[in-house]
ROTOR-879060 format. One record per residue (C-alpha): residue number from 0; residue in one letter; x negated, y, z. Coordinates in steps of 0.5 Angstrom, whole numbers, always signed. Each point is the difference from the previous one (the first is absolute). Layout:
<atoms>
(NUM a (X Y Z));
...
</atoms>
This chain:
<atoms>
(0 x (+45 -59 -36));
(1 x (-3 -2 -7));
(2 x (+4 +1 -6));
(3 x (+0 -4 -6));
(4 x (+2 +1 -7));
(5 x (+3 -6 -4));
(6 x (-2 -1 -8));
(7 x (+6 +3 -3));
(8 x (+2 +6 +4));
(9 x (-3 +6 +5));
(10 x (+1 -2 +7));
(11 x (+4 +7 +2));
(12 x (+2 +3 +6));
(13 x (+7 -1 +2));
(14 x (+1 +2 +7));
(15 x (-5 +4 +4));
(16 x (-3 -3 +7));
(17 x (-2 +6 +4));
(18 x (-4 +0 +4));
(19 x (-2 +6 +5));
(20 x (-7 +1 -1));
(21 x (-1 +4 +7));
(22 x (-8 -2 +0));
(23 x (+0 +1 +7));
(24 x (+5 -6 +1));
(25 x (-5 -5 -1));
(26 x (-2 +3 +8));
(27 x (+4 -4 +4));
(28 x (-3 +2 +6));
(29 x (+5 +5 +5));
(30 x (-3 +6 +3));
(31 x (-4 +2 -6));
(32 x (+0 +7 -1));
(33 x (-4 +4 -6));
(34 x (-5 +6 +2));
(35 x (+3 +5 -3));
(36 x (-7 +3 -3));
(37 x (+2 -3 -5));
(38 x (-8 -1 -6));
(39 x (-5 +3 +2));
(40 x (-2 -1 -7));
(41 x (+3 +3 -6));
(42 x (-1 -5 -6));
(43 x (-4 +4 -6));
(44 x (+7 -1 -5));
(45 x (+5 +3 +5));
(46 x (-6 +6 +1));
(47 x (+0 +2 -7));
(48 x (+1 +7 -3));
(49 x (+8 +1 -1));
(50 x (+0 +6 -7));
(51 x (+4 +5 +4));
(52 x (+4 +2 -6));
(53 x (+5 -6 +0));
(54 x (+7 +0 +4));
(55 x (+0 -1 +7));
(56 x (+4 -7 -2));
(57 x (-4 -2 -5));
(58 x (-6 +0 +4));
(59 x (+3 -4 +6));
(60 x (+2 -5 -6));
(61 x (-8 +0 -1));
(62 x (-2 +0 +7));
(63 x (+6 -6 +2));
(64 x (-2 -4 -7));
(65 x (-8 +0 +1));
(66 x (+1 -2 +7));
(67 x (+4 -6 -1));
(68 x (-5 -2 -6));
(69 x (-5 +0 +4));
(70 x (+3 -4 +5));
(71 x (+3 -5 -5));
(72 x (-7 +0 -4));
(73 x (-4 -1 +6));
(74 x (+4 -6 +2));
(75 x (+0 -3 -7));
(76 x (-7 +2 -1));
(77 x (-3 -4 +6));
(78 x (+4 -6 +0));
(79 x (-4 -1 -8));
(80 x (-6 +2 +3));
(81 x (+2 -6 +6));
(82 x (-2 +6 +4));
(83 x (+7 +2 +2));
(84 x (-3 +2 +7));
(85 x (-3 +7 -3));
(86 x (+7 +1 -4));
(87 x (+3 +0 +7));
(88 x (-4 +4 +3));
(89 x (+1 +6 -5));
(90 x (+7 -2 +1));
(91 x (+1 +1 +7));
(92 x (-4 +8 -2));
(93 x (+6 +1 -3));
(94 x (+7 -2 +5));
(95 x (+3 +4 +4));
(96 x (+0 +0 +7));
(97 x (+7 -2 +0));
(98 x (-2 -7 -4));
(99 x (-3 -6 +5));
(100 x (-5 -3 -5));
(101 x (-4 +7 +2));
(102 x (-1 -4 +7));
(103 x (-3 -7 -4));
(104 x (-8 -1 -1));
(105 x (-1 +0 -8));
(106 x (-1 -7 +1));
(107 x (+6 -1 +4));
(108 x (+5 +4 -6));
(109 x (-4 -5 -5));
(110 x (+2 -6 +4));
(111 x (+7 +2 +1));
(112 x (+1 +2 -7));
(113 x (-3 -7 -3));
(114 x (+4 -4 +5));
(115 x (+7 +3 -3));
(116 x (-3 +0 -8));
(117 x (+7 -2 +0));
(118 x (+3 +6 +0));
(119 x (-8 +5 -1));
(120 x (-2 -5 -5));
(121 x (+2 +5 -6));
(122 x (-2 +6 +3));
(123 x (-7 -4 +0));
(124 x (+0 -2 -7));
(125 x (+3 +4 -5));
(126 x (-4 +3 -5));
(127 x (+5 +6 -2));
(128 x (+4 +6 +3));
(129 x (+6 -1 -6));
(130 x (+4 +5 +3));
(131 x (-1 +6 +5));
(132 x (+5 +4 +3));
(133 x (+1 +6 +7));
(134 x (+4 +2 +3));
(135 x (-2 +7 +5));
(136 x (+7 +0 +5));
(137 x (-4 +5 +4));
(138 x (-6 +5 +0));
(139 x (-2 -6 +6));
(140 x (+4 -7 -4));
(141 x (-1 -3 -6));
(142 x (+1 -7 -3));
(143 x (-4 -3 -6));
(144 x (+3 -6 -4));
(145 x (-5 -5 -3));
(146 x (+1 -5 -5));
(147 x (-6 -4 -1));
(148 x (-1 -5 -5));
(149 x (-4 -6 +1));
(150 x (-1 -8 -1));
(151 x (+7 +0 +4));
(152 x (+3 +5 -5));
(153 x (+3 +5 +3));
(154 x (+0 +3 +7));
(155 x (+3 +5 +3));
(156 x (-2 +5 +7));
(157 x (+3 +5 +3));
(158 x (-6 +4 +3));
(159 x (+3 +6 +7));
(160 x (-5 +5 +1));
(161 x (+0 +6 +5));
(162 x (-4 +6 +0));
(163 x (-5 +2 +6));
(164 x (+3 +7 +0));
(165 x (+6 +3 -4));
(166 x (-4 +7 -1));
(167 x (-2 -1 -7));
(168 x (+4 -4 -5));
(169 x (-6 -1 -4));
(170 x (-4 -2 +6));
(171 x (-3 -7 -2));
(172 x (+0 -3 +6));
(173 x (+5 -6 -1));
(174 x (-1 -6 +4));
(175 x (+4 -6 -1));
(176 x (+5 -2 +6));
(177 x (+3 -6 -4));
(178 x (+2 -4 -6));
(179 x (+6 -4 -2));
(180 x (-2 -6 -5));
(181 x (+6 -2 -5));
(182 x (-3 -7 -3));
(183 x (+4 -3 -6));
(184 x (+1 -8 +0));
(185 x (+5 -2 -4));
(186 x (+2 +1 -7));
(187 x (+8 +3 -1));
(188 x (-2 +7 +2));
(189 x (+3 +4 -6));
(190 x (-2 +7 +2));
(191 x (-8 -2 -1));
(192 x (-3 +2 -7));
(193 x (-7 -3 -1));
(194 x (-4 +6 -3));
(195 x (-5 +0 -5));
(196 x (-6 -2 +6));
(197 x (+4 -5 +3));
(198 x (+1 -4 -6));
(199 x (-8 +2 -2));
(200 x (-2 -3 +7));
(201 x (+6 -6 -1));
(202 x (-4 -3 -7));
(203 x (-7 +2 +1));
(204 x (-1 -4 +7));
(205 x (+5 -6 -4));
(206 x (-4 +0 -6));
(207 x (-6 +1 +6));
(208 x (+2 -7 +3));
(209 x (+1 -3 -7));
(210 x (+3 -8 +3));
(211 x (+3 +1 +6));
(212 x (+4 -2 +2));
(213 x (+1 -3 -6));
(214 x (-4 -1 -7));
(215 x (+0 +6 -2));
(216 x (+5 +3 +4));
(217 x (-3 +8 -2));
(218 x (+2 -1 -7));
(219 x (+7 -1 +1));
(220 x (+0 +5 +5));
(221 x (-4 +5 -5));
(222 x (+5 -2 -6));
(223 x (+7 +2 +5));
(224 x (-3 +7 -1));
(225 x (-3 +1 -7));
(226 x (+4 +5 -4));
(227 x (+4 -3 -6));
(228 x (-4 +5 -3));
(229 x (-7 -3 +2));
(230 x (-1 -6 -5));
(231 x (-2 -4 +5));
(232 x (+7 -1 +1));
(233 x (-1 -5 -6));
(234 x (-4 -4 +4));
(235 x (+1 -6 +3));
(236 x (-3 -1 +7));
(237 x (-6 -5 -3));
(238 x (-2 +5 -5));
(239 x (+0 +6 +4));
(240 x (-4 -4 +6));
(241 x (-5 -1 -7));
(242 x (-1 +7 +0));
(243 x (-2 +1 +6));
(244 x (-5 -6 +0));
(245 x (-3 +2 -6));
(246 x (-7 +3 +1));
(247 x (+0 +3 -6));
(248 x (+6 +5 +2));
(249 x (-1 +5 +7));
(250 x (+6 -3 +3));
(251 x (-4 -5 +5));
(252 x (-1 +6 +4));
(253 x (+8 +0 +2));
(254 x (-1 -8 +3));
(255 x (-7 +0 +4));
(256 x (+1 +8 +3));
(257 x (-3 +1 +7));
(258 x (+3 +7 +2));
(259 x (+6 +4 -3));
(260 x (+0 +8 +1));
(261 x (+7 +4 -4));
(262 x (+0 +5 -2));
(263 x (+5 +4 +4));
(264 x (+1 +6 -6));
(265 x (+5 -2 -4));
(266 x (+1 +2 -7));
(267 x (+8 +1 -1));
(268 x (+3 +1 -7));
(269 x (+8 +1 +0));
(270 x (+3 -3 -6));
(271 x (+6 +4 -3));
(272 x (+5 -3 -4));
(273 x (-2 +1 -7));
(274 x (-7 -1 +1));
(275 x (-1 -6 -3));
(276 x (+7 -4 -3));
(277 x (-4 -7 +1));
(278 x (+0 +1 +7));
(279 x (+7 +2 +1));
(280 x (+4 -5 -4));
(281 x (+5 -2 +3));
(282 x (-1 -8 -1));
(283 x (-1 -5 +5));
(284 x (+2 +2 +6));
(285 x (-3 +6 +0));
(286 x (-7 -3 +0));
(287 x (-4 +4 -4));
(288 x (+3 +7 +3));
(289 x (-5 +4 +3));
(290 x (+1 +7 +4));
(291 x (-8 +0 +3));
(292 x (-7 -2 -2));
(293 x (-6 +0 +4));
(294 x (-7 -2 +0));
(295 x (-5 -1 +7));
(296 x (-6 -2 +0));
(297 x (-3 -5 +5));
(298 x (-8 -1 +2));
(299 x (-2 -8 +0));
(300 x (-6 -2 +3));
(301 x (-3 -6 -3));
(302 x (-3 -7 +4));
(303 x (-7 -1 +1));
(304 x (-1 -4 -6));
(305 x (+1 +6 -4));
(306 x (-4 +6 +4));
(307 x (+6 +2 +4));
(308 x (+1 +3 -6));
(309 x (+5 +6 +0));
(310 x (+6 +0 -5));
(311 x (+5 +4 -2));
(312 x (+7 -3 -1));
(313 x (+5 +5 -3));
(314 x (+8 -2 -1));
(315 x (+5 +3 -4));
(316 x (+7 -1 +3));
(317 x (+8 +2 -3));
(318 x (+5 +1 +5));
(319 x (+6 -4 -2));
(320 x (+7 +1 +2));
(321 x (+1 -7 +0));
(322 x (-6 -4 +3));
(323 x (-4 +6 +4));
(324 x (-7 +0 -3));
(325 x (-4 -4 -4));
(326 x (-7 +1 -3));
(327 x (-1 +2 -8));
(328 x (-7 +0 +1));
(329 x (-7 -2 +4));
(330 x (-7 +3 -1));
(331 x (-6 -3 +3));
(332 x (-6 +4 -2));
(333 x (-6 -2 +5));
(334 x (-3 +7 +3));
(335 x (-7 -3 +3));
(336 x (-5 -4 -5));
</atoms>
């Protein structure tokens, strides 16, 4: 299922539609029965060296998070390269015995996942891990919660994982047993909090496709997310749309965009009471109150008619109590000439 924004507000999740991801349930035919030999090869992430100084526990989080983002990134990878057959393969190197995609063909697996885009389609499309959190419940269970950002905005999987042997808890050998989708469609849930990269994803791909649905529909949606603080507050949307099609300023890059990467370190700076008065005024509704900054950069890469030039376009956002994050400032500074 698609999901819309309108010109005003953010379409947010309401209620969640959970969906048991069991990747062997797209096999309907009785009488399958995995092998229990399980891959007989062992993908170069999951083989890589583990330092041995760190906590048993910390090193199965390591073991679990790189499995499950080289599963995800092989799926996502292979559906951009309209290739997702090889994404499926590596896929299937990394399911348990327990999961029935292992008795799929990698073709087979892609044609499943691509008939149900209505409940892979985020898993194939997102462009950011936003959160990652891992649960070692035994030395041979463990369960990772993602949240993916992506052109839906916000999804989340819960991954369950199994050990082949329980001898080592800082063995890396983990394989993927099921995933459970959890997808946000509607826009009254009041527990989801958009995040730094969300609200970055939400206006670069609006100002991205600039008119749709309506003449310039990006630019109202850029301007719902400026700061008080950012003097394009000021702006009314037509002379903000000048802006970015003056080619005399660098911001033409924000509309014409090919391909986004964010950044996933953040920097966060917490903001005491008595940092600054001005932002801690107590008037219009506590709009001006502050109690985080952060600053994120994300790598553009420009269309053909610009070299496919690489940009880096940097956002400044305060956290307010009142409306969440909104962005002060944005950098664009070419990195290729």
């Amino acid at each position: 299922k698609k999901i819309f924004m309108n010109s005003s507000a953010w379409l947010l999740p309401s209620k969640m539609v959970r969906s048991v991801l069991l990747i062997g349930i797209l096999v309907c035919v009785d009488g399958l029965q995995p092998s229990r030999g399980g891959s007989g090869r062992v993908s170069a992430r999951r083989s890589s060296s583990i330092p041995t100084e760190m906590n048993k526990v910390e090193v199965g989080r390591a073991a679990v998070e790189a499995v499950v983002r080289e599963a995800a990134e092989a799926l996502r990878d292979g559906a951009r390269s309209r290739d997702l057959v090889a994404g499926a393969a590596v896929f299937k190197e990394l399911v348990s015995t327990e999961n029935a995609a292992g008795e799929l063909t990698p073709s087979e697996l892609a044609a499943a996942l691509e008939a149900h885009l209505e409940v892979y389609g985020p898993l194939l499309a997102f462009d950011n891990f936003a959160e990652f959190h891992i649960e070692i419940e035994s030395p041979s269970s463990a369960v990772a919660t993602t949240t993916l950002v992506g052109p839906a905005g916000f999804s989340k999987f819960e991954w369950a994982l199994s050990r082949r042997n329980d001898n080592e808890l800082s063995t890396n050998e983990w394989f993927i047993d099921a995933v459970e989708m959890i997808t946000p469609v509607q826009d009254e849930d009041e527990d989801f909090t958009p995040s730094p990269m969300w609200v970055a994803s939400r206006v670069l791909k609006a100002l991205r496709s600039v008119d749709e649905p309506d003449s310039n529909h990006g630019v109202d949606v850029a301007l719902d997310f400026v700061s008080p603080d950012n003097p394009s507050s000021s702006l009314t949307r037509e002379i903000f749309r000048s802006y970015l099609d003056d080619k005399t300023y660098p911001y033409g890059i924000l509309t014409r965009w090919q391909d986004m990467r964010i950044d996933p370190d953040i920097f966060f700076d917490d903001v005491d009471d008595d940092d600054d008065e001005q932002f801690n005024d107590e008037d219009a509704t506590n709009e001006k109150s502050i109690t985080k900054r952060a600053t994120l950069d994300v790598t553009l890469i420009d269309d053909d008619q610009h070299d496919n030039t690489e940009w880096t376009v940097t956002l400044e956002m305060s956290k307010y109590k009142s409306r969440g994050w909104l962005i002060d400032r944005v950098w664009c500074e070419t990195l290729s000439s």
